[in-house]
mmCIF file of the N, C-alpha and C atoms, coordinates in Angstrom:
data_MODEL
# 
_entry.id   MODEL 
# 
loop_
_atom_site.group_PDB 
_atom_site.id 
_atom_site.type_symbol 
_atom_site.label_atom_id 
_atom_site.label_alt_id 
_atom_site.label_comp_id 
_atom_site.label_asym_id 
_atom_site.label_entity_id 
_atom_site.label_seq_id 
_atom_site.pdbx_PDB_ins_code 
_atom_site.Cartn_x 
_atom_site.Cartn_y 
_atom_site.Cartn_z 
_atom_site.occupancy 
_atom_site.B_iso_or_equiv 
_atom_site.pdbx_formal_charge 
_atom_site.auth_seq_id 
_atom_site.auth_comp_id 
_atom_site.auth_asym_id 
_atom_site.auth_atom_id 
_atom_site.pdbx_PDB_model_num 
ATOM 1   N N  . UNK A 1 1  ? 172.153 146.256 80.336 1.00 0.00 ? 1  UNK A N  1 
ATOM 2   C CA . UNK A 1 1  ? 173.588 146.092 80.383 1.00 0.00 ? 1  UNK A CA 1 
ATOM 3   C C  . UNK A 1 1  ? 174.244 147.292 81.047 1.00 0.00 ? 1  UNK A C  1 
ATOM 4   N N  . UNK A 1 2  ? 173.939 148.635 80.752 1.00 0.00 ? 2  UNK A N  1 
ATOM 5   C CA . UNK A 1 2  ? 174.291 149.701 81.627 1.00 0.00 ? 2  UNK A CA 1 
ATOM 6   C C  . UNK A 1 2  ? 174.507 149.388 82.839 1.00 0.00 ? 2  UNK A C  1 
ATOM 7   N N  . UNK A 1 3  ? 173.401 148.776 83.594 1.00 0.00 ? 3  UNK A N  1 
ATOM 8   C CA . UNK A 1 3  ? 172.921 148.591 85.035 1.00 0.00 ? 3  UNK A CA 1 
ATOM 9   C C  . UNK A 1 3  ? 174.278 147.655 85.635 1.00 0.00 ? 3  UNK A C  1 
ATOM 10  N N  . UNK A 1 4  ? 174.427 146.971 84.939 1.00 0.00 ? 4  UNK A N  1 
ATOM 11  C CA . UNK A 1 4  ? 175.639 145.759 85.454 1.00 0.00 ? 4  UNK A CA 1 
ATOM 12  C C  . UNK A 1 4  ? 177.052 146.610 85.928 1.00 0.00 ? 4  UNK A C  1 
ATOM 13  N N  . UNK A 1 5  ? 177.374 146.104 86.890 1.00 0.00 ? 5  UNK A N  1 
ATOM 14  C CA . UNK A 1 5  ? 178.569 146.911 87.395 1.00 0.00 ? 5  UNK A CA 1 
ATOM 15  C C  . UNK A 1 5  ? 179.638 146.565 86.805 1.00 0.00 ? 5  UNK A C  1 
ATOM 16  N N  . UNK A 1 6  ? 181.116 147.034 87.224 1.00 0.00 ? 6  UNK A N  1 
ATOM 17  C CA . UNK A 1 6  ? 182.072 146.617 86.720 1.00 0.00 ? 6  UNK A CA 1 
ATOM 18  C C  . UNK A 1 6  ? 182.595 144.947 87.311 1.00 0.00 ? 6  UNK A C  1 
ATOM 19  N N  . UNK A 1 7  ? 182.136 144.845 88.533 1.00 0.00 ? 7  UNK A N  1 
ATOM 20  C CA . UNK A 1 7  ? 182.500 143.336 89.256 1.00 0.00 ? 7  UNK A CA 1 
ATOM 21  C C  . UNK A 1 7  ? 181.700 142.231 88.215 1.00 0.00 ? 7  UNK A C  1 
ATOM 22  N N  . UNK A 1 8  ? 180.271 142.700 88.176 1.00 0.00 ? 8  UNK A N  1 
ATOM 23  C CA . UNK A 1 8  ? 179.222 141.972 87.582 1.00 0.00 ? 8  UNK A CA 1 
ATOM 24  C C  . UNK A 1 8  ? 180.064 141.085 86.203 1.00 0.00 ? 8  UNK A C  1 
ATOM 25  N N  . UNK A 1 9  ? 180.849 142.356 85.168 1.00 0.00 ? 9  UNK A N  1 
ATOM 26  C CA . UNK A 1 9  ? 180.841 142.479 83.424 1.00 0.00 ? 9  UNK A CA 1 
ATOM 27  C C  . UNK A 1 9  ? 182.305 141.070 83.714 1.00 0.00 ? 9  UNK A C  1 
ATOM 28  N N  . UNK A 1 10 ? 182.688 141.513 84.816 1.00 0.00 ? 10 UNK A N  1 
ATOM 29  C CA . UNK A 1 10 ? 184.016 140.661 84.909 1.00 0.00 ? 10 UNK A CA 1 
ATOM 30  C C  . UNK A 1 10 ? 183.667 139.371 84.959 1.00 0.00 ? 10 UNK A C  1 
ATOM 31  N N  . UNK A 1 11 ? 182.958 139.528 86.176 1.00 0.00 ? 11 UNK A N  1 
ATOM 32  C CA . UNK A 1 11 ? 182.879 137.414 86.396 1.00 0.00 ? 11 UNK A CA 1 
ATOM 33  C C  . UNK A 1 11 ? 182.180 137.283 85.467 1.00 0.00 ? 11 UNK A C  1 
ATOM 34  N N  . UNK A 1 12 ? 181.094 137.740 84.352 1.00 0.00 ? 12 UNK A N  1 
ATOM 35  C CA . UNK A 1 12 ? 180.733 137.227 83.441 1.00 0.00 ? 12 UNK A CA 1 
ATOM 36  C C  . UNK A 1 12 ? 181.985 136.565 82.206 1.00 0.00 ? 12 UNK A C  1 
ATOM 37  N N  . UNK A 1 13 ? 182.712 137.715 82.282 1.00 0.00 ? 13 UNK A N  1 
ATOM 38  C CA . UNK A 1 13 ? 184.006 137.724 80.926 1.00 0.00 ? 13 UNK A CA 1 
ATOM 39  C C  . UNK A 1 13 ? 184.449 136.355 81.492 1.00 0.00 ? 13 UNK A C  1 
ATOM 40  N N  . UNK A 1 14 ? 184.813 136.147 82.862 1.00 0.00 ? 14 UNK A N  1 
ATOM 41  C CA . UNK A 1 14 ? 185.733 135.017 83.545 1.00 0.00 ? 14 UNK A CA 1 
ATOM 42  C C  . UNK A 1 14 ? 185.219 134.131 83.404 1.00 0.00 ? 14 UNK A C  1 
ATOM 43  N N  . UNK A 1 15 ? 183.832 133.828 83.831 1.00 0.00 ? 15 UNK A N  1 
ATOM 44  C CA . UNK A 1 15 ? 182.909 132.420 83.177 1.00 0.00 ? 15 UNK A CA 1 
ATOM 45  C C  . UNK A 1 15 ? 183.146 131.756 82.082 1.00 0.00 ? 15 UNK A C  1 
ATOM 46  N N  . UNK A 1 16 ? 183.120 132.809 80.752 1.00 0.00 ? 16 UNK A N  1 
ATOM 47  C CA . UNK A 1 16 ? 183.315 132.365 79.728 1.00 0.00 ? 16 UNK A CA 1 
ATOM 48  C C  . UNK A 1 16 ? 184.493 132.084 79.384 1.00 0.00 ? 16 UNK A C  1 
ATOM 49  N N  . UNK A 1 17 ? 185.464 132.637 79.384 1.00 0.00 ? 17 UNK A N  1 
ATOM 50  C CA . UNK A 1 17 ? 186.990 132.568 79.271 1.00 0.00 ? 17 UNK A CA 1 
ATOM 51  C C  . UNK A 1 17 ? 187.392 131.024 79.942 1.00 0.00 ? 17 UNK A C  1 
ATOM 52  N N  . UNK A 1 18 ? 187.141 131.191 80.987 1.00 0.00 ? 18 UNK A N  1 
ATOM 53  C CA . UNK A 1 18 ? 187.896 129.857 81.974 1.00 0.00 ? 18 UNK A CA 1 
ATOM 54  C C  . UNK A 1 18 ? 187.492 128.638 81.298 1.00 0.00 ? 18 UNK A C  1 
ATOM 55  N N  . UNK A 1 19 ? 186.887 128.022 80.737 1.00 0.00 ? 19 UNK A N  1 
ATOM 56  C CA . UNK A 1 19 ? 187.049 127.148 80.316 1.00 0.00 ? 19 UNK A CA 1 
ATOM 57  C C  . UNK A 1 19 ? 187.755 126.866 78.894 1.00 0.00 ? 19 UNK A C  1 
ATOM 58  N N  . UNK A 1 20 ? 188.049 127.879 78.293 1.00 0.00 ? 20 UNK A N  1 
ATOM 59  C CA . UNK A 1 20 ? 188.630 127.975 77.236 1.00 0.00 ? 20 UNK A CA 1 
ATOM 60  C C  . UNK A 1 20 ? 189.968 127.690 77.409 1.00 0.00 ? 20 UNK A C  1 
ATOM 61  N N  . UNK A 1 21 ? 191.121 126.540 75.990 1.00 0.00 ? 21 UNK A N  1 
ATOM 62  C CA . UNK A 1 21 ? 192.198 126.172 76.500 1.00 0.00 ? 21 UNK A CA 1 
ATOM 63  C C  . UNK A 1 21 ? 193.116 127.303 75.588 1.00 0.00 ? 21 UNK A C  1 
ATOM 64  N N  . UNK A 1 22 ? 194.877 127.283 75.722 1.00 0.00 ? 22 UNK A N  1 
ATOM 65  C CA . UNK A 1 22 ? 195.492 128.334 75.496 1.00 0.00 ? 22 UNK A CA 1 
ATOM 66  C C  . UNK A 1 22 ? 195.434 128.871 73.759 1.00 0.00 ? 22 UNK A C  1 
ATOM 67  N N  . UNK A 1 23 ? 194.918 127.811 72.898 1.00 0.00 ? 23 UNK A N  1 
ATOM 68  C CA . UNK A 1 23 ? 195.083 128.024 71.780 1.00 0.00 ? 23 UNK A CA 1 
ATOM 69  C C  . UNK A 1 23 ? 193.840 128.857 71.334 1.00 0.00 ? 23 UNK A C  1 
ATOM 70  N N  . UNK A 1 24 ? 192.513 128.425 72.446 1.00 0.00 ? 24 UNK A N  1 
ATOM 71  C CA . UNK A 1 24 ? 191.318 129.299 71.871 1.00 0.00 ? 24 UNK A CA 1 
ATOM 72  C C  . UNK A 1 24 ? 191.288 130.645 72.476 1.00 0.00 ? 24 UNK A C  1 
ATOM 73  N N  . UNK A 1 25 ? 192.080 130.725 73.563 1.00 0.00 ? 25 UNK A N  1 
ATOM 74  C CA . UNK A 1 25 ? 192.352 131.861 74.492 1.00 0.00 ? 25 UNK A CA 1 
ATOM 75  C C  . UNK A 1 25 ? 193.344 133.333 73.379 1.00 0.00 ? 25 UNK A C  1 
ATOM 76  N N  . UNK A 1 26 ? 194.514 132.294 72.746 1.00 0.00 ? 26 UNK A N  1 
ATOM 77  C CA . UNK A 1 26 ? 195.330 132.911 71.468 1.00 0.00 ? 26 UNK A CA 1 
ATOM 78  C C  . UNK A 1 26 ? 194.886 133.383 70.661 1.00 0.00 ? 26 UNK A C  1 
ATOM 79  N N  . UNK A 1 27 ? 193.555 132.743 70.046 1.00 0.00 ? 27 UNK A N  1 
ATOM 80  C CA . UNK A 1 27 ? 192.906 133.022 68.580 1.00 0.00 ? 27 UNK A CA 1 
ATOM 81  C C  . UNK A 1 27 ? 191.551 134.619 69.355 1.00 0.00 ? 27 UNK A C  1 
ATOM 82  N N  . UNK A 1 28 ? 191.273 134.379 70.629 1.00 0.00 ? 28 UNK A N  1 
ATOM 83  C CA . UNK A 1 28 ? 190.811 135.543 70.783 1.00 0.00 ? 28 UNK A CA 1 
ATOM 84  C C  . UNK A 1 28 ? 191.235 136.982 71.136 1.00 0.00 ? 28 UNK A C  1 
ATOM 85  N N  . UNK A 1 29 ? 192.407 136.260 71.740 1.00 0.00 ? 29 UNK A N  1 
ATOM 86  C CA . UNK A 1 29 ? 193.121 138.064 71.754 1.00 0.00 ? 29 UNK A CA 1 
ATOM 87  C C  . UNK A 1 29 ? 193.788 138.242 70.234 1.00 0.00 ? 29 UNK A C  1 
ATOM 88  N N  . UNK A 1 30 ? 194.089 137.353 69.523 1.00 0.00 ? 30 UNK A N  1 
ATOM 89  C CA . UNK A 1 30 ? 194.481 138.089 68.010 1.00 0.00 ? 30 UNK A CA 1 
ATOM 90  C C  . UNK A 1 30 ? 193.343 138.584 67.223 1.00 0.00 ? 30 UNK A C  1 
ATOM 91  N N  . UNK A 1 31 ? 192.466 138.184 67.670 1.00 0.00 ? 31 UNK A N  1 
ATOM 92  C CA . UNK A 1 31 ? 190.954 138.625 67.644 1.00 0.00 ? 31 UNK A CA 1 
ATOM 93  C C  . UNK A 1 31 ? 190.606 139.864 67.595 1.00 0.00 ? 31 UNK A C  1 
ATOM 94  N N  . UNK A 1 32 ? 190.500 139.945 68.996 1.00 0.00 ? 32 UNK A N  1 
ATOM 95  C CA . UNK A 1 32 ? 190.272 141.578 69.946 1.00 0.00 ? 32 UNK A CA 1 
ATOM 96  C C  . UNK A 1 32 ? 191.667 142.520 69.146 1.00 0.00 ? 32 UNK A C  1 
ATOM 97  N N  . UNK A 1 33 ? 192.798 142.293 69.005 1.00 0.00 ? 33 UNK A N  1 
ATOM 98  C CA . UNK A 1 33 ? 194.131 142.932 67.844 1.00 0.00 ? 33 UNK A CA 1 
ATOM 99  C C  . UNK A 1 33 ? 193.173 143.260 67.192 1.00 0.00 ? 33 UNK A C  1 
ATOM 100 N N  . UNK A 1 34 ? 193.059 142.340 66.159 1.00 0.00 ? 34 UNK A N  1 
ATOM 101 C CA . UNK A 1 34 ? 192.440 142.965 65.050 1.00 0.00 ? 34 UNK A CA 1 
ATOM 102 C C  . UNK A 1 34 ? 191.844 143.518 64.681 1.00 0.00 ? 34 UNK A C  1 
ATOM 103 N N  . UNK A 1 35 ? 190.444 143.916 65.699 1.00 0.00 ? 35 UNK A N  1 
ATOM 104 C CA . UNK A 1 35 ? 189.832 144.949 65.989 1.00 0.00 ? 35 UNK A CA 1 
ATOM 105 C C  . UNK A 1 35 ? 190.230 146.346 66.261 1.00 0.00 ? 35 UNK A C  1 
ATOM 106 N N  . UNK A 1 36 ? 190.880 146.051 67.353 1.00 0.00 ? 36 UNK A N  1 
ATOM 107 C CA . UNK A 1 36 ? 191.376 147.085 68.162 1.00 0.00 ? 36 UNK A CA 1 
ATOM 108 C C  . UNK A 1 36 ? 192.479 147.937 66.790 1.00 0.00 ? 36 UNK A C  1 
ATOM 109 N N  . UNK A 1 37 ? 193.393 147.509 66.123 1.00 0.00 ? 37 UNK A N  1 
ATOM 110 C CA . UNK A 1 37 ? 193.916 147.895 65.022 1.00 0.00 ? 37 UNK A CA 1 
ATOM 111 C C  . UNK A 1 37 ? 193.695 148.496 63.778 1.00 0.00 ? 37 UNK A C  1 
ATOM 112 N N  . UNK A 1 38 ? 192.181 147.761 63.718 1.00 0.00 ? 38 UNK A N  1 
ATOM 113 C CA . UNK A 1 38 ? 191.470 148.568 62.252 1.00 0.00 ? 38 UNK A CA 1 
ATOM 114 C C  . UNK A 1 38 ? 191.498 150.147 62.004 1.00 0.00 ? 38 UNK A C  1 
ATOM 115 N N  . UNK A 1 39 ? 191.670 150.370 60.686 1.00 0.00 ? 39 UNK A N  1 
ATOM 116 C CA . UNK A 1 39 ? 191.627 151.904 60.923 1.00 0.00 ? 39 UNK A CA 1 
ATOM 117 C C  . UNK A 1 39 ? 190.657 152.420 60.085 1.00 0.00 ? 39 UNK A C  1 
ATOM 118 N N  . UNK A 1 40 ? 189.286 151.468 59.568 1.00 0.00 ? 40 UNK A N  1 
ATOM 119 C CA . UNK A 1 40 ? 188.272 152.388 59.108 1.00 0.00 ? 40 UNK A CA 1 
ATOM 120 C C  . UNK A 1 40 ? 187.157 152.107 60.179 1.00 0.00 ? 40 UNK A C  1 
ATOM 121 N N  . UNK A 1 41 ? 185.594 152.136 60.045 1.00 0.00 ? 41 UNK A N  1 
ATOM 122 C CA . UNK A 1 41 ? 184.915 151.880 60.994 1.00 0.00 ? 41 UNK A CA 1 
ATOM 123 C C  . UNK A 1 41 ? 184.298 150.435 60.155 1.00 0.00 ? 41 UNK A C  1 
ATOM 124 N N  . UNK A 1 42 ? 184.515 150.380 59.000 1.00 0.00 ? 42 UNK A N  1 
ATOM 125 C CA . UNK A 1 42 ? 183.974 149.053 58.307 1.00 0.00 ? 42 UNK A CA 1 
ATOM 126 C C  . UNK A 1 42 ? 184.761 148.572 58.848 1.00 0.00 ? 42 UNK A C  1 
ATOM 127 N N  . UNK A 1 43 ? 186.226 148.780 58.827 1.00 0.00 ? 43 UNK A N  1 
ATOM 128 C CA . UNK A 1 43 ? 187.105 147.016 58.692 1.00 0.00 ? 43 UNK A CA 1 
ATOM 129 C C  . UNK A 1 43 ? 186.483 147.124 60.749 1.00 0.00 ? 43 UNK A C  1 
ATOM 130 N N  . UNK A 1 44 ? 186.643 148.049 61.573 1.00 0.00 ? 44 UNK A N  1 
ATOM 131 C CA . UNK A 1 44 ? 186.335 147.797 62.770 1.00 0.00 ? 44 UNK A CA 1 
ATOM 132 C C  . UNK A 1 44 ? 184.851 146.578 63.297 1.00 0.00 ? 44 UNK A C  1 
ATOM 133 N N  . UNK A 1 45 ? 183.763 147.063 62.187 1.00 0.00 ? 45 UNK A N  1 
ATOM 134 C CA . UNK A 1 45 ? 182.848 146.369 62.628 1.00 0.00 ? 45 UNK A CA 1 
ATOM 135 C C  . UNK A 1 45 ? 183.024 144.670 61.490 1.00 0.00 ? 45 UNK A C  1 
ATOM 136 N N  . UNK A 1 46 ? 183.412 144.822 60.747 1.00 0.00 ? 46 UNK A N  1 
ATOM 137 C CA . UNK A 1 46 ? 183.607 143.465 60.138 1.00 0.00 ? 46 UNK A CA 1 
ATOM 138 C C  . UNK A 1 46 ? 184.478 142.761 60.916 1.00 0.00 ? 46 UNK A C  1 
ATOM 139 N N  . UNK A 1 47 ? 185.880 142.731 61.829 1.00 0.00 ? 47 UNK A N  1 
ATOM 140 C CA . UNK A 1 47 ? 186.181 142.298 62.290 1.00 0.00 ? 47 UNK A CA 1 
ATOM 141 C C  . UNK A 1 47 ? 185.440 142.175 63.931 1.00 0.00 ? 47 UNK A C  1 
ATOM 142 N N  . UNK A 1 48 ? 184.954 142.946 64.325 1.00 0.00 ? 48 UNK A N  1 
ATOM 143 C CA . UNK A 1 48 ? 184.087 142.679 65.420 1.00 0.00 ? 48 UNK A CA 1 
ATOM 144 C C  . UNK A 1 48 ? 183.438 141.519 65.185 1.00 0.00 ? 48 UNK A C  1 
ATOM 145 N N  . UNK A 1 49 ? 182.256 141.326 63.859 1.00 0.00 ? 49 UNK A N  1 
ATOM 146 C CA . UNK A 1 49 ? 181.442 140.607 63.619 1.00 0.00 ? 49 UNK A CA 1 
ATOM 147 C C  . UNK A 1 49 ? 182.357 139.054 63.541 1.00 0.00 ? 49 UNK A C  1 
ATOM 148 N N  . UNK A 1 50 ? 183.573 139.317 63.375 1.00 0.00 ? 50 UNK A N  1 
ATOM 149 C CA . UNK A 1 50 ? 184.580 138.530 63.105 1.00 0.00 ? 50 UNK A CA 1 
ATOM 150 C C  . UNK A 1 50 ? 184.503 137.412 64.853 1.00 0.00 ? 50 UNK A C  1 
ATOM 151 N N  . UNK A 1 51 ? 184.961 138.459 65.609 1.00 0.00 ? 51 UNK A N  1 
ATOM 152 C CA . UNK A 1 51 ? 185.087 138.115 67.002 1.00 0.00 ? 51 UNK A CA 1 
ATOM 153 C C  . UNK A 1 51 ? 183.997 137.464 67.433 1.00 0.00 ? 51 UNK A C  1 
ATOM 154 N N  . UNK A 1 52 ? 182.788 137.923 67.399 1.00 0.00 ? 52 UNK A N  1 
ATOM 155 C CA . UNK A 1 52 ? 181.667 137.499 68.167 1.00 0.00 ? 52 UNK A CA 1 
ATOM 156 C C  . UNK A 1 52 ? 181.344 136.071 67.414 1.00 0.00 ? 52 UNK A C  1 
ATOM 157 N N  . UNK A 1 53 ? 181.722 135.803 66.108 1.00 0.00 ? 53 UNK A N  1 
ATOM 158 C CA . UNK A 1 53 ? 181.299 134.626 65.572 1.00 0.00 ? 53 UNK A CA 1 
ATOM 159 C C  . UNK A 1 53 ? 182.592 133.557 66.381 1.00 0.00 ? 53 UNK A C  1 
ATOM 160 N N  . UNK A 1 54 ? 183.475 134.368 66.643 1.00 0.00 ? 54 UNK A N  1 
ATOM 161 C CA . UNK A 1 54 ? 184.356 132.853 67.125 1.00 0.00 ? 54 UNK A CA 1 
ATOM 162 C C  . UNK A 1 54 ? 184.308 132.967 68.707 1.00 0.00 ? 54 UNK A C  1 
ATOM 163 N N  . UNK A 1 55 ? 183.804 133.501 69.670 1.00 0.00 ? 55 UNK A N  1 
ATOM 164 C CA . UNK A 1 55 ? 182.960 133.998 70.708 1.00 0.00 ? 55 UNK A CA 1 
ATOM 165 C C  . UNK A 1 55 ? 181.556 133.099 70.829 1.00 0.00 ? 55 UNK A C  1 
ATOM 166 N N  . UNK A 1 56 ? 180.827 133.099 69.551 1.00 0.00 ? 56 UNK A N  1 
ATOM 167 C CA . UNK A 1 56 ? 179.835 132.072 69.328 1.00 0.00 ? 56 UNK A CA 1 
ATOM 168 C C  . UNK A 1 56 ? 180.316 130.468 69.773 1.00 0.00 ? 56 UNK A C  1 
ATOM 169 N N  . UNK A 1 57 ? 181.220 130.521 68.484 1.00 0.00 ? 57 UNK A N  1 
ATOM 170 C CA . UNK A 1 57 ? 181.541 129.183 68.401 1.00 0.00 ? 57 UNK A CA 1 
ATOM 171 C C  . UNK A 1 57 ? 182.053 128.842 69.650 1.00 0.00 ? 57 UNK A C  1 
ATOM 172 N N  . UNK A 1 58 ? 183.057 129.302 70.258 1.00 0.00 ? 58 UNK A N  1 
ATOM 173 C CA . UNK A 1 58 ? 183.091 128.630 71.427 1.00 0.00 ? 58 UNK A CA 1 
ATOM 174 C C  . UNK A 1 58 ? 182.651 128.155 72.474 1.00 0.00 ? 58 UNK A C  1 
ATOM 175 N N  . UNK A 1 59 ? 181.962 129.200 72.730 1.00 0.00 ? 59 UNK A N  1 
ATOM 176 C CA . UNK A 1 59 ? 180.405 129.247 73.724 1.00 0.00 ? 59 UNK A CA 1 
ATOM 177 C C  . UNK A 1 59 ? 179.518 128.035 73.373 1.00 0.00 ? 59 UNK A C  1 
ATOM 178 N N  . UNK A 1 60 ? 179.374 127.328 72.288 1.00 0.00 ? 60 UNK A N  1 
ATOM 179 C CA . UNK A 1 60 ? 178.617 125.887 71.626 1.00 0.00 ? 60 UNK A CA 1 
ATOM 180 C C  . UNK A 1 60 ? 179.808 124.475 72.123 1.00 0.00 ? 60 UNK A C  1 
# 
């Protein structure tokens, strides 16, 4: 993953994203908030773990 450039990390992010419609697009940036907001390193990685499960789900 290092190796991947910055063009590379993008069209990957864009792949996944683009098919997603505005409400699942909503629930992930309040997502990424909630992360980004935490102020211990638990609530940071519990809500991470948070993200990637609805990151999962969509991706199915």
């Amino acid at each position: 993953m290092a190796s991947e450039t910055k063009t590379e990390r993008t069209s990957a992010l864009e792949q996944f994203l683009q098919p997603l419609d505005s409400a699942q697009l909503l629930m992930m940036v309040h997502a990424l908030h909630l992360v980004r907001s935490a102020k211990s390193k638990a609530w940071k990685t519990r809500r991470m773990r948070e993200l990637v499960a609805l990151m999962e789900q969509f991706a199915a």
